[in-house]
C-alpha positions in Angstrom: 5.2 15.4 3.7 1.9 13.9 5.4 -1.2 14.2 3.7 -4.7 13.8 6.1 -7.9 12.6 4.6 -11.1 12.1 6.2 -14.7 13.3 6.2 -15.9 17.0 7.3 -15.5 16.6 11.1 -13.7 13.8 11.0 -10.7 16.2 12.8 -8.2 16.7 10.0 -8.1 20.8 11.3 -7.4 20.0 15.1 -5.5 16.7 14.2 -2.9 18.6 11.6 -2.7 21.4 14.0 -1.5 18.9 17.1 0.9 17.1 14.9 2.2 20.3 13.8 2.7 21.6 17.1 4.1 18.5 18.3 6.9 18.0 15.6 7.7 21.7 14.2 5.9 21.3 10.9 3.3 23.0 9.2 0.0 21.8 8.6 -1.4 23.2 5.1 -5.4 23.2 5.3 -7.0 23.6 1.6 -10.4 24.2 3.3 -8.9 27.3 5.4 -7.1 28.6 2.3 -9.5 28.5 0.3 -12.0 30.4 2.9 -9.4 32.6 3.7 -9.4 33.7 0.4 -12.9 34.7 0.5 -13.6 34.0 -3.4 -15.3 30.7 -3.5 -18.0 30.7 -0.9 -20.9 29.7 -3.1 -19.1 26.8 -3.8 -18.3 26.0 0.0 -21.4 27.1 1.6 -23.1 24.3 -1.2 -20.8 21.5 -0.6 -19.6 22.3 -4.0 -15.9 21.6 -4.9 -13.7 24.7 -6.1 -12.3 24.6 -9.5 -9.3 21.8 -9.8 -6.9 24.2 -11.6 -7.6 27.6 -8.1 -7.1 24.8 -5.6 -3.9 23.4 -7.4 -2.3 26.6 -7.8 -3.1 28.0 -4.1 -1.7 24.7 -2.7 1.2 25.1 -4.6 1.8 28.8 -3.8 1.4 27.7 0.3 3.8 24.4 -0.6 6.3 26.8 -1.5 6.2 29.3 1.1 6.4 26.7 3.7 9.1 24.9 2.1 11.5 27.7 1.6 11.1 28.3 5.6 12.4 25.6 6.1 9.1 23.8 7.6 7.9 19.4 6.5 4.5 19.9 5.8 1.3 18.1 6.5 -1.5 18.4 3.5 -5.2 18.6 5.6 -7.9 18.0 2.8 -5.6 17.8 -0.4 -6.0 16.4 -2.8 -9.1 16.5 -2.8 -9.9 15.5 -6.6 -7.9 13.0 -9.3 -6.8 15.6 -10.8 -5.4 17.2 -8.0 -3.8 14.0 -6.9 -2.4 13.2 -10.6 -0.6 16.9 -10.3 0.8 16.0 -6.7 2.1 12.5 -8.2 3.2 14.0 -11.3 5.0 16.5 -9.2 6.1 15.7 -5.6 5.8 12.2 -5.4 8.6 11.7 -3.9 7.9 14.3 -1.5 5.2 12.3 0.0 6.1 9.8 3.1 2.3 8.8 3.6 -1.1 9.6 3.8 -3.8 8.5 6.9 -7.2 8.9 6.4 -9.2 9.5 9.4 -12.2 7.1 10.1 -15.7 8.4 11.7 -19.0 7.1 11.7 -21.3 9.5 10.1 -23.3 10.4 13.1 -21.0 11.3 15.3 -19.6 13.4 12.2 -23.1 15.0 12.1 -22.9 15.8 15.8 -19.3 17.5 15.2 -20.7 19.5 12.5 -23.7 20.9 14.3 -21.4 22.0 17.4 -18.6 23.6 15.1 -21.2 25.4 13.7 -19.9 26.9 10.8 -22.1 28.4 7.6 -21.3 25.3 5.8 -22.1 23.2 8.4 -25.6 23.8 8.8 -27.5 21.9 6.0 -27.8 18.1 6.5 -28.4 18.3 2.8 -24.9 20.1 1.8 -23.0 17.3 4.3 -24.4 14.8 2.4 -23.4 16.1 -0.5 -19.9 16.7 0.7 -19.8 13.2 2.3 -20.4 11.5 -1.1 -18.5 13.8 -3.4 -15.4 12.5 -0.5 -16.1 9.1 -1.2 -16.5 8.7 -4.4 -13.3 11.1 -5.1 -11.0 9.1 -2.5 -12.1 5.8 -4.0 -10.1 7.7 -7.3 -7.4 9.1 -5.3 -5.9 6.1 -3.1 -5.1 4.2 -6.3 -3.0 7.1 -7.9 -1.2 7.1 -4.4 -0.1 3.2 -4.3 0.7 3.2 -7.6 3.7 5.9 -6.9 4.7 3.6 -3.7 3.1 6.1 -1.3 1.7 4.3 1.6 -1.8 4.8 3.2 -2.8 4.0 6.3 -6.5 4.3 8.1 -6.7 5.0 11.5 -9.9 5.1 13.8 -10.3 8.9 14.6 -13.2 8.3 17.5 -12.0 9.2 21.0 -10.2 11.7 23.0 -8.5 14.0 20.9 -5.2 13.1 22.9 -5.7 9.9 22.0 -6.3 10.3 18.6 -3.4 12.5 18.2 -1.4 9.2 19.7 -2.5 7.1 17.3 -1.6 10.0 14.3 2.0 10.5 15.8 2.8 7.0 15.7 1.8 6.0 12.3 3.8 9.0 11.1 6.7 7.9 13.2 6.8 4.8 10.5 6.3 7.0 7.9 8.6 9.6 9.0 11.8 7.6 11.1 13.9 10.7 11.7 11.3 12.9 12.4 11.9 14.9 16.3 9.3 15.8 18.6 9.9 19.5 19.0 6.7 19.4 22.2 5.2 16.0 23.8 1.5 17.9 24.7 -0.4 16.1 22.8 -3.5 17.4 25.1 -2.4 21.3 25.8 -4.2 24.7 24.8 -6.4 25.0 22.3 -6.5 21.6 20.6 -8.6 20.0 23.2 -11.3 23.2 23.0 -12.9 21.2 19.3 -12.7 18.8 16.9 -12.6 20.7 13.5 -12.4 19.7 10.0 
């Protein structure tokens, strides 16, 4: 199990979704599960974070189902809280190989955000406020992950996607040793339309 970090737009979505494709795994997006559920859009449409205990339980529910198919899994966006990383410690710890946070400045981030154009996208003032609640809640994280032994790596996420997706796929090679390429596009079909979350 991978877990992705980075900043809205720093390319977690199209990143987890090219690793995915590229090694047979499935990539586990808490902001898509939680809009897919269509319940919590007044917290996502104000930057706001959905309640610890929803977001712990949904992951969980999606953990399972992709587990029991069979599929390794790559977390996009959670934990997204301490709380939600002491569960995932308490819990599957040892299921973790790594995590990679994804690094952007902030205006390019802002440039991604205005071309993805999604309802949550569209206040500067509702970024900002998702920028900071993300840094101040992965400054609380990262510890809880060390101290279980799981290692974290940053890697620059500004370029071609391709390129990007290069420097992903090898940094979860060392993670991950045995894991097989089940498809070596790391440029094909609909990955290289957007960057998303």
């Amino acid at each position: 199990m991978i877990i992705l970090f980075g900043l809205a737009g720093s390319g977690k979505g199209t990143q987890g979704k090219a690793l995915s494709e590229m090694l047979g795994w499935r990539t586990l997006s808490v902001g898509q599960a939680l809009r897919d559920t269509g319940e919590f859009q007044d917290f996502t449409n104000t930057g706001k974070l959905v309640p610890d205990e929803a977001v712990i339980d949904l992951m969980n529910r999606q953990i399972s189902k992709a587990e029991d198919e069979g599929f390794d899994v790559i977390l996009d966006g959670y934990p997204r809280t301490k709380v939600q990383a002491e569960y995932i410690v308490d819990h599957m710890a040892d299921k973790i190989d790594g995590a990679i946070i994804l690094e952007v400045p902030k205006d390019e981030l802002y440039e991604r955000l205005a071309l993805r154009g999604r309802d949550d996208d569209k206040e500067r003032e509702s970024i900002d406020r998702r920028f900071e609640i993300f840094e101040t809640n992965i400054g609380e994280i990262l510890p809880l992950l060390e101290a279980h032994n799981i290692p974290v790596e940053r890697i620059d996420g500004v370029g071609e996607i391709g390129t990007v997706t290069g420097r992903l796929l090898a940094t979860v090679k060392r993670f991950c040793p045995n894991a097989t390429m089940q498809s070596s596009d790391v440029n094909g079909g609909e990955i290289e339309k957007s960057y998303g979350e």
